[in-house]
N, CA and C of each residue as an Amber inpcrd file, in Angstrom:
protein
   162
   0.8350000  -1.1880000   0.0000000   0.0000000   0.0000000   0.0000000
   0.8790000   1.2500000   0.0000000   0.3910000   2.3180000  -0.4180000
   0.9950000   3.2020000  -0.9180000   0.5760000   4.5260000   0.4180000
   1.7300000   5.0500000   0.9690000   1.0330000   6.1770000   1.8970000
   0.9730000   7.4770000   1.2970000  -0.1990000   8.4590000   1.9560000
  -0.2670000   9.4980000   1.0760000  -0.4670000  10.2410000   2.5120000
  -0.7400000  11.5170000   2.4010000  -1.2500000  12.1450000   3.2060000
  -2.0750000  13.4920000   2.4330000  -2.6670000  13.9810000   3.7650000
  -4.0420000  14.7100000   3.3900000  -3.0720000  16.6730000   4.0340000
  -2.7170000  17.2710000   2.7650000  -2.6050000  18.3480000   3.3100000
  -3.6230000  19.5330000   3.0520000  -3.4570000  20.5900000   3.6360000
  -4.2110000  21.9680000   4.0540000  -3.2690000  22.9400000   2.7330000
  -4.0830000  23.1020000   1.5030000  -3.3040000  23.9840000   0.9200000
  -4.0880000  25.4140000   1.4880000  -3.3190000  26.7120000   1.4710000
  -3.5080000  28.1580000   1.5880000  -2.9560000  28.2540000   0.3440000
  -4.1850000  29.4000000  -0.6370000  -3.9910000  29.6000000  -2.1730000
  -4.5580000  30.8260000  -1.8810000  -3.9970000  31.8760000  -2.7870000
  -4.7830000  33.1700000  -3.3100000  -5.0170000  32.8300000  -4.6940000
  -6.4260000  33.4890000  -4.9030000  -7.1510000  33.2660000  -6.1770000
  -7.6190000  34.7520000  -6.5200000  -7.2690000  35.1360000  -7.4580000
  -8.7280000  36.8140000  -7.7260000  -8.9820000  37.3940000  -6.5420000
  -7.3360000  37.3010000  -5.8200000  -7.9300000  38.4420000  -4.4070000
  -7.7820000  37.7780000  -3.5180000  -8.8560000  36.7460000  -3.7110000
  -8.9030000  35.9680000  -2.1780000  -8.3280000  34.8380000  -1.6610000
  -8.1050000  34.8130000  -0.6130000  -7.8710000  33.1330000   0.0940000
  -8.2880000  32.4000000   0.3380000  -8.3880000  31.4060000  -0.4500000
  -8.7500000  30.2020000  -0.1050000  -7.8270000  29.2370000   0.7140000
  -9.1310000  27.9870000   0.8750000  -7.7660000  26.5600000   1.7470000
  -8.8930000  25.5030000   1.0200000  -8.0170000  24.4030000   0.6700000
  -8.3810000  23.4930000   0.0110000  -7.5960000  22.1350000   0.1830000
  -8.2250000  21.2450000   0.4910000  -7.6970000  19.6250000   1.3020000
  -7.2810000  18.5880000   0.2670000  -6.3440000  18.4190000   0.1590000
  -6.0340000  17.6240000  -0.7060000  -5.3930000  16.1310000  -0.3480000
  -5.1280000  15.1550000  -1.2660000  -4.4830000  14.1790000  -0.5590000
  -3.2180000  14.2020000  -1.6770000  -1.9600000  13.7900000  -1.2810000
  -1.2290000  13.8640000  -2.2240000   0.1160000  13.1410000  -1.4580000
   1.3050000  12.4880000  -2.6470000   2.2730000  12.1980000  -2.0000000
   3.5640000  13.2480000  -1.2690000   3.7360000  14.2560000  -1.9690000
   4.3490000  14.9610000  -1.3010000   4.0350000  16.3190000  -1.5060000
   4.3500000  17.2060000  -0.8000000   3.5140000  18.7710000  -0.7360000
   3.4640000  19.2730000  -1.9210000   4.9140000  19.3080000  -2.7230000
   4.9320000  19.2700000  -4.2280000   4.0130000  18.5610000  -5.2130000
   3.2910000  17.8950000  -5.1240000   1.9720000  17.2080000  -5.6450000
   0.6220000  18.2050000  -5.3930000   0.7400000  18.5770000  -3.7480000
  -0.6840000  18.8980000  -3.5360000  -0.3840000  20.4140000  -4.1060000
   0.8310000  21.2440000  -4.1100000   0.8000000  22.1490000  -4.7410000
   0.0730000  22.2750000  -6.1920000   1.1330000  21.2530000  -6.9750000
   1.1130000  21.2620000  -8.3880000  -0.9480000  20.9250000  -8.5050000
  -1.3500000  20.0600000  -7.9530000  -2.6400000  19.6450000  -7.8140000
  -3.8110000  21.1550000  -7.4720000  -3.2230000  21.7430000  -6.9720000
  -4.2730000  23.3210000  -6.5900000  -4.2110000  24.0410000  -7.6740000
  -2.7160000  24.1440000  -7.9690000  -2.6710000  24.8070000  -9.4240000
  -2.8920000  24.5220000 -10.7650000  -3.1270000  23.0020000 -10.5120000
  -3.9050000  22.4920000 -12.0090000  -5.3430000  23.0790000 -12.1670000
  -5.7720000  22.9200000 -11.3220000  -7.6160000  22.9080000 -10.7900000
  -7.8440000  24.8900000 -10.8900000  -6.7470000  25.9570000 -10.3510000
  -6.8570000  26.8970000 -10.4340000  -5.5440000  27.2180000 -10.9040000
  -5.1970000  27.8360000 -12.3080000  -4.0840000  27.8780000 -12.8570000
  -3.0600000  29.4460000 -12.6010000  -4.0650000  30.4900000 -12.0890000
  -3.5690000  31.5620000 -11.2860000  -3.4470000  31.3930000 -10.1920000
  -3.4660000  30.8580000  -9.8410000  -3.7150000  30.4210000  -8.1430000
  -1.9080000  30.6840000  -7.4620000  -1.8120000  31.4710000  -6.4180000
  -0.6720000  31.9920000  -5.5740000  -0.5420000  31.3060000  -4.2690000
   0.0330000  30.1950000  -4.3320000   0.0730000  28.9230000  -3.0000000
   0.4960000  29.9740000  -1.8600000   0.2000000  29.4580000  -0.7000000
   0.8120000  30.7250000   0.1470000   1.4320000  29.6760000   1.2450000
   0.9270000  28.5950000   1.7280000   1.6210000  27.9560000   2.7450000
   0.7660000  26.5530000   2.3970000   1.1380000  25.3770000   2.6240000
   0.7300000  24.1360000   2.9600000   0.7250000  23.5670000   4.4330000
  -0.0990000  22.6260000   4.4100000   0.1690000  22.4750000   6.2100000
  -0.0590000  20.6830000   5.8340000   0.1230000  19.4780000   6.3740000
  -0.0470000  18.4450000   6.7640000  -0.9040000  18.0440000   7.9530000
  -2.1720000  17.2800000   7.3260000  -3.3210000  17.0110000   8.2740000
  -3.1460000  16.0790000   8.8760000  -2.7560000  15.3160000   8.3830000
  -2.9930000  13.6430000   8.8670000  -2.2630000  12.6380000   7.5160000
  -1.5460000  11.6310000   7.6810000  -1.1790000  10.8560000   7.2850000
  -2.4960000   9.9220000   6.7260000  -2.6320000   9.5460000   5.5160000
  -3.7330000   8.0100000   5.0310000  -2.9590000   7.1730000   4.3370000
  -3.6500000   6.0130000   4.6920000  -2.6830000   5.3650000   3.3090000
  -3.9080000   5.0430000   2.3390000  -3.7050000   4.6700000   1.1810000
  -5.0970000   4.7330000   0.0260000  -4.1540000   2.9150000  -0.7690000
């Protein structure tokens, strides 16, 4: 099984801040993953929720 974990992205979008939960293998994933989905999008910090494995 493969472990992943569930991080807390902080993104600016058109102004505002958002936070958006992602699961991903390393923060560099859940980054690249916010910015696929919103392609202006200005990461501002990541945080680590909890460890899953999937």
């Amino acid at each position: 099984m493969e472990k992943a974990n569930r991080y807390s992205v902080e993104y600016e979008w058109a102004n505002v801040v958002f936070y958006q939960e992602v699961e991903a293998m390393t923060i560099q994933e859940a980054k690249e993953r916010v910015q696929h989905a919103k392609v202006n999008a200005a990461i501002r910090a990541v945080h680590v929720i909890e460890n899953v494995e999937s």
